[in-house]
C-alpha positions as CSV (number, residue, x, y, z in Angstrom):
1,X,0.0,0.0,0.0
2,X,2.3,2.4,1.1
3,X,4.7,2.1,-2.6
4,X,1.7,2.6,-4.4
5,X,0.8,5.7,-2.5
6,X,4.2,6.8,-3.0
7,X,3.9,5.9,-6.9
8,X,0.6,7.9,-6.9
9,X,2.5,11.1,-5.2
10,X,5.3,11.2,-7.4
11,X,2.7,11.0,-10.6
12,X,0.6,14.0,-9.6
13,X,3.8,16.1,-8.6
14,X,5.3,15.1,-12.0
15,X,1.7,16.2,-13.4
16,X,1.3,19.5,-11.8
17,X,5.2,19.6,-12.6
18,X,4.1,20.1,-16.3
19,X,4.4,23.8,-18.1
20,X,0.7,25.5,-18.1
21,X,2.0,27.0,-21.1
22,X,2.4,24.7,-24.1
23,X,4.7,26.2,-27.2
24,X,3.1,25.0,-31.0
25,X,3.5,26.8,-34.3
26,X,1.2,29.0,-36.0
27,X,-1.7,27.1,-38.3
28,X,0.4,27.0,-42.2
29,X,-0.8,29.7,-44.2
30,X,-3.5,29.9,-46.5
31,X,-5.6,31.6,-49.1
32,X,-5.7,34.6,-48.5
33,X,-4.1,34.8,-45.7
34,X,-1.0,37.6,-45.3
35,X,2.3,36.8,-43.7
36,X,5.4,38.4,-43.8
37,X,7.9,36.6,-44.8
38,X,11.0,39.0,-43.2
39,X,10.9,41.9,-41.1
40,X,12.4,45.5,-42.7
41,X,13.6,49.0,-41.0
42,X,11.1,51.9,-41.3
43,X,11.2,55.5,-40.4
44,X,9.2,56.8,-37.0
45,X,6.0,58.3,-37.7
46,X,5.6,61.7,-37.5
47,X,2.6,61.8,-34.6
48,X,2.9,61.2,-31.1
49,X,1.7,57.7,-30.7
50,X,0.3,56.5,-27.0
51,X,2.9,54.2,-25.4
52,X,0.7,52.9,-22.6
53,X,0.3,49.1,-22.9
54,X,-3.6,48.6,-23.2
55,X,-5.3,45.0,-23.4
56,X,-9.3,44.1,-23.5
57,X,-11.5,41.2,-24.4
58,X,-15.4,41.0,-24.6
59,X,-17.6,38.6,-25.1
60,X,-19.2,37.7,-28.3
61,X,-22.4,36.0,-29.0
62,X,-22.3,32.6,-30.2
63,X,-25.4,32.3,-31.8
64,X,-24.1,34.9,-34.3
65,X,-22.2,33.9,-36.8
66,X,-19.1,36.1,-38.0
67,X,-18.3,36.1,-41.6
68,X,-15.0,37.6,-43.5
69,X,-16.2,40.6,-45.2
70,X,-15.9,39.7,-48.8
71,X,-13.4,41.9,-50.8
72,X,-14.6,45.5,-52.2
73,X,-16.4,45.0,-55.8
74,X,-16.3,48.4,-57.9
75,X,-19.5,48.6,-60.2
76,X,-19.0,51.6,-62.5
77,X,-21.4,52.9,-65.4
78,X,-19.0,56.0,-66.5
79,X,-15.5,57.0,-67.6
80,X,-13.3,60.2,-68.3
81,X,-10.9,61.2,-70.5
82,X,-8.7,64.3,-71.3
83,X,-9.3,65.9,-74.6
84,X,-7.7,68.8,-76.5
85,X,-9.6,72.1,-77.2
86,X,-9.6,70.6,-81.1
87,X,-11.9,67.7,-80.1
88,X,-14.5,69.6,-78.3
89,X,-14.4,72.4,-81.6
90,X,-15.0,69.7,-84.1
91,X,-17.1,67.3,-82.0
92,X,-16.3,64.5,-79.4
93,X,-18.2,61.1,-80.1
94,X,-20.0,60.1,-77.5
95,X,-21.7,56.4,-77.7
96,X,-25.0,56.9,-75.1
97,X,-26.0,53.6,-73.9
98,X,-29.7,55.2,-72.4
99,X,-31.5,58.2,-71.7
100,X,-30.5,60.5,-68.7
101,X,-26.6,60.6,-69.3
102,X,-24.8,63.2,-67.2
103,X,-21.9,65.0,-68.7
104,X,-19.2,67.4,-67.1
105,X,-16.6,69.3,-68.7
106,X,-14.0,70.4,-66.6
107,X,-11.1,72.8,-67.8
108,X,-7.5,71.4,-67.0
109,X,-5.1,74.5,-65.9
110,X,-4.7,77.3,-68.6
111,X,-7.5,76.5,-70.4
112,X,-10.4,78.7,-71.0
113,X,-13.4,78.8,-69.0
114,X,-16.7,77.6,-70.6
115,X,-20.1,79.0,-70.8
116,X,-22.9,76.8,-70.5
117,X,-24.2,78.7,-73.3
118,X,-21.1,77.4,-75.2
119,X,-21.8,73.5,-74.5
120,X,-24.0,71.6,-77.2
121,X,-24.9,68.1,-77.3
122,X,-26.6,66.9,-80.4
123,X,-28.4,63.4,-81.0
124,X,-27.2,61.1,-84.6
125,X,-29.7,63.3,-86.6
126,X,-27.9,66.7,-85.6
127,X,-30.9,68.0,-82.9
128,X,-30.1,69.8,-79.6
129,X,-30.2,66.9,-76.8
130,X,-29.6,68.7,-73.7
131,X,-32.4,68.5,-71.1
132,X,-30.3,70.9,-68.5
133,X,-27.1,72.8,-68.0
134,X,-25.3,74.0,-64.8
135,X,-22.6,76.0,-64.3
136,X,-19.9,76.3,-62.0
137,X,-21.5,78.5,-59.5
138,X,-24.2,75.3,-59.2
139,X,-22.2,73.1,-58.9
140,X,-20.3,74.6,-56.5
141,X,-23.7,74.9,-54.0
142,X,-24.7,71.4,-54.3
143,X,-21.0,70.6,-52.9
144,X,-18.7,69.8,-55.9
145,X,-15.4,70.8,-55.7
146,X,-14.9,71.7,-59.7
147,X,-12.6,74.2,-61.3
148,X,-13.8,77.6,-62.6
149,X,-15.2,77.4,-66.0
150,X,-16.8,73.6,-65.9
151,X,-20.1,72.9,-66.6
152,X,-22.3,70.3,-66.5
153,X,-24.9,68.5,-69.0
154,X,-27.7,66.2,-68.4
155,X,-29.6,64.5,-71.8
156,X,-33.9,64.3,-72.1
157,X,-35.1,60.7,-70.5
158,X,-36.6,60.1,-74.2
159,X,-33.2,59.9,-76.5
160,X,-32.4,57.0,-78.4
161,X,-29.5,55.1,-78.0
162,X,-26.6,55.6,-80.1
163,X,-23.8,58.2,-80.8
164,X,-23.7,61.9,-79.4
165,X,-21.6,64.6,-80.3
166,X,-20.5,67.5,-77.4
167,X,-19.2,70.4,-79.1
168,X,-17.8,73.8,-77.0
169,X,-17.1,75.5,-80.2
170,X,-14.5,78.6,-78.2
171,X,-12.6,75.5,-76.3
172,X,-9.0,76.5,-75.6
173,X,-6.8,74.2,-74.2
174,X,-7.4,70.7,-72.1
175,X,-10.3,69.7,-70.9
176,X,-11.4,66.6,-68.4
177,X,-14.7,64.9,-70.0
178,X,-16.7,62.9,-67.6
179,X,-20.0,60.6,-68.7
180,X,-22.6,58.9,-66.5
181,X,-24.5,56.7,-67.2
182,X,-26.9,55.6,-64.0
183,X,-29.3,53.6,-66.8
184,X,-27.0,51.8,-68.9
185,X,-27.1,48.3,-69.2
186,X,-23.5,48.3,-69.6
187,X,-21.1,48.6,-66.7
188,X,-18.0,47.4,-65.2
189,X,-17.0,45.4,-62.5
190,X,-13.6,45.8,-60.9
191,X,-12.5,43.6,-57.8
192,X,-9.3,43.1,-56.1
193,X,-8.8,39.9,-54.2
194,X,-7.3,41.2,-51.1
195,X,-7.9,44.7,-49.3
196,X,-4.5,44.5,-47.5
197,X,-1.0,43.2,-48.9
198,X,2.9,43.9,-48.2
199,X,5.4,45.5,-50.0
200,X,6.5,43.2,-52.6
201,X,3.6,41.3,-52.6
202,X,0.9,40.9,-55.4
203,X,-2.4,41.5,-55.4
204,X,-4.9,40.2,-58.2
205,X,-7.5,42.2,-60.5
206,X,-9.8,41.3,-62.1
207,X,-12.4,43.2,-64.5
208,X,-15.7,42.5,-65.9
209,X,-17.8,44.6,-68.6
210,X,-21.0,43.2,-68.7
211,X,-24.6,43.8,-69.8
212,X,-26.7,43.7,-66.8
213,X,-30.1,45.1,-68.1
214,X,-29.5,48.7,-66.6
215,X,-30.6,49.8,-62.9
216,X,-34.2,49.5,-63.8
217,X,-33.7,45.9,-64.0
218,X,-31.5,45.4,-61.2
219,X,-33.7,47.4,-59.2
220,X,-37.1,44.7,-60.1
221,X,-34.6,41.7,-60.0
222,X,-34.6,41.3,-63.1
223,X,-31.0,41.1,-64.3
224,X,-28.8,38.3,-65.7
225,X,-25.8,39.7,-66.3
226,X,-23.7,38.8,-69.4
227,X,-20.0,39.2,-69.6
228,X,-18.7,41.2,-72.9
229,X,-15.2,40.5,-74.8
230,X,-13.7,43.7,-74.0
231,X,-10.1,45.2,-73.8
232,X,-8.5,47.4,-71.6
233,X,-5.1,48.6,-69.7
234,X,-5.4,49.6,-65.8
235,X,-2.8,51.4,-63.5
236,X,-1.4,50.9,-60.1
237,X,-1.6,54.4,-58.2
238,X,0.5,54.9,-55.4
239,X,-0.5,57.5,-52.6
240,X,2.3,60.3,-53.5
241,X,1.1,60.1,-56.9
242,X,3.6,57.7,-58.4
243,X,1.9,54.9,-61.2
244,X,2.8,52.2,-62.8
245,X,1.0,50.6,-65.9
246,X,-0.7,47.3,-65.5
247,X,-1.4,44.7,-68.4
248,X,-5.2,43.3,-68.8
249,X,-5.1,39.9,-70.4
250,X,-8.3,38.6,-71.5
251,X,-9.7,35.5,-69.8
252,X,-12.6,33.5,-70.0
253,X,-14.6,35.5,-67.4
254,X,-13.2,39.3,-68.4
255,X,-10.1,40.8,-67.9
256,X,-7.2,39.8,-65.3
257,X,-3.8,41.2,-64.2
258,X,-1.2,39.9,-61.5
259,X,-0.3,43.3,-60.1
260,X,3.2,43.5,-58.2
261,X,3.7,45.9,-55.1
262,X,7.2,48.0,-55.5
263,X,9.5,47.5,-52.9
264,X,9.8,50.6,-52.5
265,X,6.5,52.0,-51.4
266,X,7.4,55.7,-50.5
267,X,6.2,57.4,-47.2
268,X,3.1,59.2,-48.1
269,X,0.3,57.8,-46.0
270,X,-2.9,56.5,-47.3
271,X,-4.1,54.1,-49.4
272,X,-2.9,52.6,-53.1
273,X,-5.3,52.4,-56.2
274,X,-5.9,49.6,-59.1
275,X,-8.0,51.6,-62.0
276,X,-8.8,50.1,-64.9
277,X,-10.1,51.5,-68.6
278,X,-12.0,49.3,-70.3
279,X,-13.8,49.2,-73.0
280,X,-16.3,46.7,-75.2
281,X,-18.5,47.8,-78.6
282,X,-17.5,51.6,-78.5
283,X,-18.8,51.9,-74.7
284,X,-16.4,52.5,-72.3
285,X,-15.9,52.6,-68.4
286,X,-13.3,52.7,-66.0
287,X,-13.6,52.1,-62.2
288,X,-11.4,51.7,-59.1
289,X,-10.6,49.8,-56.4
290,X,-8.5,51.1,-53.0
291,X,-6.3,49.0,-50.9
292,X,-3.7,49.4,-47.9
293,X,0.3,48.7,-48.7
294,X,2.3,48.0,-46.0
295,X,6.3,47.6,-44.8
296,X,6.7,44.4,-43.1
297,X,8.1,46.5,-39.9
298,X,6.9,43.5,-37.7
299,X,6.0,39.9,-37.6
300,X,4.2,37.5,-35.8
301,X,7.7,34.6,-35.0
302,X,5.4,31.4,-36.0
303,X,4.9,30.2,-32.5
304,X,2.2,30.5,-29.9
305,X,2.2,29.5,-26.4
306,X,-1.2,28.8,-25.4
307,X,-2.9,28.4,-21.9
308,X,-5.8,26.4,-22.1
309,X,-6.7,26.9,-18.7
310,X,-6.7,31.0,-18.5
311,X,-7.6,31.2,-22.3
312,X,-4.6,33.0,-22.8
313,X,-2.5,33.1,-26.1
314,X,1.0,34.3,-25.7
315,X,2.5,35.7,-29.4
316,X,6.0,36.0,-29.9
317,X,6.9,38.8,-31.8
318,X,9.8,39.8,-34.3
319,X,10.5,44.0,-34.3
320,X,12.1,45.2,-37.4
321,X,11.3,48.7,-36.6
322,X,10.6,50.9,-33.1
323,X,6.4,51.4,-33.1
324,X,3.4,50.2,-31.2
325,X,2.0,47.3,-32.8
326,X,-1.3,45.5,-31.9
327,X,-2.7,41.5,-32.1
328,X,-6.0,41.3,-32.1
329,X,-8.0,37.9,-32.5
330,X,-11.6,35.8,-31.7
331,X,-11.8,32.6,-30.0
332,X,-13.8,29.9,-30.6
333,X,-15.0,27.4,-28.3
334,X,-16.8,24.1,-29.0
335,X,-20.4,24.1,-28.0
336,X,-23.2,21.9,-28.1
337,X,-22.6,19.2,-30.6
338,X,-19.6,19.8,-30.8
339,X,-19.1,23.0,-33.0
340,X,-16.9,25.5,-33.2
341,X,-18.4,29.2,-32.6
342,X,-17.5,32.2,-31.8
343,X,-17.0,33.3,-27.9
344,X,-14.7,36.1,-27.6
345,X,-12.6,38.5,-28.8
346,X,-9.4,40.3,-27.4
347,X,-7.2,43.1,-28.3
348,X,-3.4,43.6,-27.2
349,X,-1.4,46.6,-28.3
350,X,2.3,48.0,-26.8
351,X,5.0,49.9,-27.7
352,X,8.3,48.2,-28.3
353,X,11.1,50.8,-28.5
354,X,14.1,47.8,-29.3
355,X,14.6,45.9,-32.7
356,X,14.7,42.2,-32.1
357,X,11.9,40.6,-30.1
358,X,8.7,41.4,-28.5
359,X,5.2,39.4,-27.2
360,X,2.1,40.5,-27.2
361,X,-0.6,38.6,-24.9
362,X,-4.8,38.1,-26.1
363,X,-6.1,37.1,-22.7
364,X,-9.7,35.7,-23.0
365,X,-9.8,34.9,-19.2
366,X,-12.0,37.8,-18.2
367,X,-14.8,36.8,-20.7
368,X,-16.8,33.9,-19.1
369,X,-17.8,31.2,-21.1
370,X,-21.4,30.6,-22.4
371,X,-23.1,27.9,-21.0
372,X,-22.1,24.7,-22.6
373,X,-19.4,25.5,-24.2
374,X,-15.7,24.9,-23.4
375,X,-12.5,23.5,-25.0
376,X,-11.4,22.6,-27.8
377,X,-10.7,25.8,-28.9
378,X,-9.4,27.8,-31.6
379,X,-7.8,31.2,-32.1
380,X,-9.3,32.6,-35.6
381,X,-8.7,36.1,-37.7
382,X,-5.5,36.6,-36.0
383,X,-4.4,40.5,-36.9
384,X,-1.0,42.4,-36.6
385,X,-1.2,46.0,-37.5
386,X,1.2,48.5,-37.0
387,X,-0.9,51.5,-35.4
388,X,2.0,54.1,-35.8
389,X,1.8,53.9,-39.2
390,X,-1.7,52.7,-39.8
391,X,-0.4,49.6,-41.6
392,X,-2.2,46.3,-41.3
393,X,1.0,43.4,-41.7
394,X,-0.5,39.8,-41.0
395,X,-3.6,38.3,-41.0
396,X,-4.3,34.8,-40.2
397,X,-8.3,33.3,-40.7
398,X,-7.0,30.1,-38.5
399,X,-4.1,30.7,-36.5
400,X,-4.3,28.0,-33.5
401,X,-6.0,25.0,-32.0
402,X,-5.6,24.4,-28.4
């Protein structure tokens, strides 16, 4: 009796011998998933940034279900170009797709103001097709920041489709021609598959011109929309105003580009552009789409050390660059029959003046757990951003199981 209840002693102090904390690596990667893949030098923002470690968790209901928001789709029914004094004095083509087109002409620097009186747009048999005309004082009062000198068109809701001409007959200089087109059933659909990637990474576009029966018909639910062979170019934007040219190659469902992020992505704050000019049967469009570019100033290591007990994940952290960086993250916990849902969330930021390592803690401890449910758990849409410089760097939709 007595060696067995000396057996028994030595296995629960080897038992409660055992770490709380348990050390596994990160789930792998996956679509579309960011990670950073190194960790670079970056300059310190120019605002005072709060230093003050702050960490929070609250509770989440677990009846409602939390869905990645789907990336941004641009749905665009007009374009713009730049033309020369010559084109508006001869006559610009315009292909209408439907009644009720808006049309503003604004003059680029140095060129001449214009008159409303001056603007004409005539219908294929020659006739006057203007319904109204505002000027720059108008436009001005309903809110629209617009040079001096630009006006602005609208067409009758009884033309025919086909070709216009706008005419400004004492045009001098360059001039920025924008159509709408809120009716047509022709418009274009631009989508980026990520809202977030790193410098150096890619992002992919893709664009679709298609017949969708107008907004009357989307509006009665009516539409079926119907992809057109089109062509087009499109053009990365950065936010000081640098741009790159991006090749559309046709594909079986529209138009598609692989776009790659410089390296060097300046230091202008805010975020980068994709737009795209397309254009199918003498109609065209152009949309864009907006998306945040950031320097892989830190990283999460690949490990976490997870408490099961406290609900606590411990994330080691690699520093590339003095800031105050933030994890945020929801845990799930397995309920009745045995399915994941969501519980919690929890919030960790800190300022970490060194280069080299760091942690940052998501404690779930202080949230109580709904009734019935309890481990296994998991840590889901794991988040590193970089508040100092307003840069999200990794995001994870499945980053542990413990």
């Amino acid at each position: 009796m007595t060696s067995r209840l000396s057996l028994a002693i030595a296995v629960a102090a080897a038992v409660f011998a055992l770490p709380l904390q348990a050390a596994q690596p990160l789930q792998t990667a996956r679509a579309p998933d960011a990670v950073a893949p190194r960790v670079e030098r970056a300059p310190m923002p120019d605002a005072t940034i709060e230093r003050a470690p702050v960490q929070f968790a609250w509770a989440l209901d677990p009846d409602q279900a939390l869905t990645a928001p789907a990336p941004f789709t641009a749905l665009s029914r007009s374009y713009w170009d730049t033309v020369d004094a010559s084109s508006l004095q001869r006559g610009l083509e315009l292909p209408l797709t439907a009644p009720d087109a808006v049309i503003q002409v604004s003059p680029v620097q140095g060129a001449r103001p214009l008159e409303v009186e001056q603007l004409q747009v005539r219908d294929p048999n020659g006739a006057q097709a203007l319904d109204t005309v505002v000027d720059t004082q108008q436009l001005r009062a309903a809110g629209m920041g617009v040079n001096e000198g630009s006006a602005m068109a609208r067409t009758g809701a009884s033309i025919a489709v086909g070709s216009y001409r706008l005419q400004a007959p004492q045009a001098q200089g360059r001039y920025v021609v924008q159509v709408l087109e809120p009716n047509s059933p022709i418009a274009l659909q631009l989508q980026a598959d990520r809202q977030q990637v790193l410098a150096g990474g890619r992002i992919a576009l893709s664009a679709r011109l298609q017949n969708d029966g107008g907004s009357t018909a989307l509006a009665a639910g009516r539409s079926v929309a119907r992809v057109l062979p089109a062509a087009g170019e499109a053009l990365l934007v950065a936010p000081d105003g640098r741009s790159w040219p991006v090749p559309l190659v046709a594909g079986k469902d529209g138009l598609r580009a692989q776009v790659t992020i410089p390296e060097d992505i300046g230091q202008a704050q805010g975020l980068w552009e994709l737009q795209a000019f397309v254009t199918a049967q003498g109609v065209q469009r152009d949309a864009k789409v907006a998306f945040a570019v950031a320097r892989p100033t830190a990283r999460f290591s690949g490990q976490a050390e997870v408490d099961a007990a406290q609900r606590q994940v411990r994330l080691p952290l690699r520093i590339g660059a003095p800031g105050r960086y933030e994890a945020r993250g929801t845990l799930y916990a397995t309920g009745p029959g045995g399915v994941l849902r969501p519980v919690a969330q929890a919030h960790s930021a800190a300022w970490f003046e060194s280069v080299g390592g760091g942690e940052l803690v998501l404690a779930f401890d202080s949230v109580a757990l709904p009734s019935g449910y309890a481990a296994p758990f998991e840590l889901r849409d794991l988040q590193l951003q970089d508040q100092g410089r307003m840069a999200p760097i990794e995001s994870r939709a499945v980053a542990v199981r413990f």
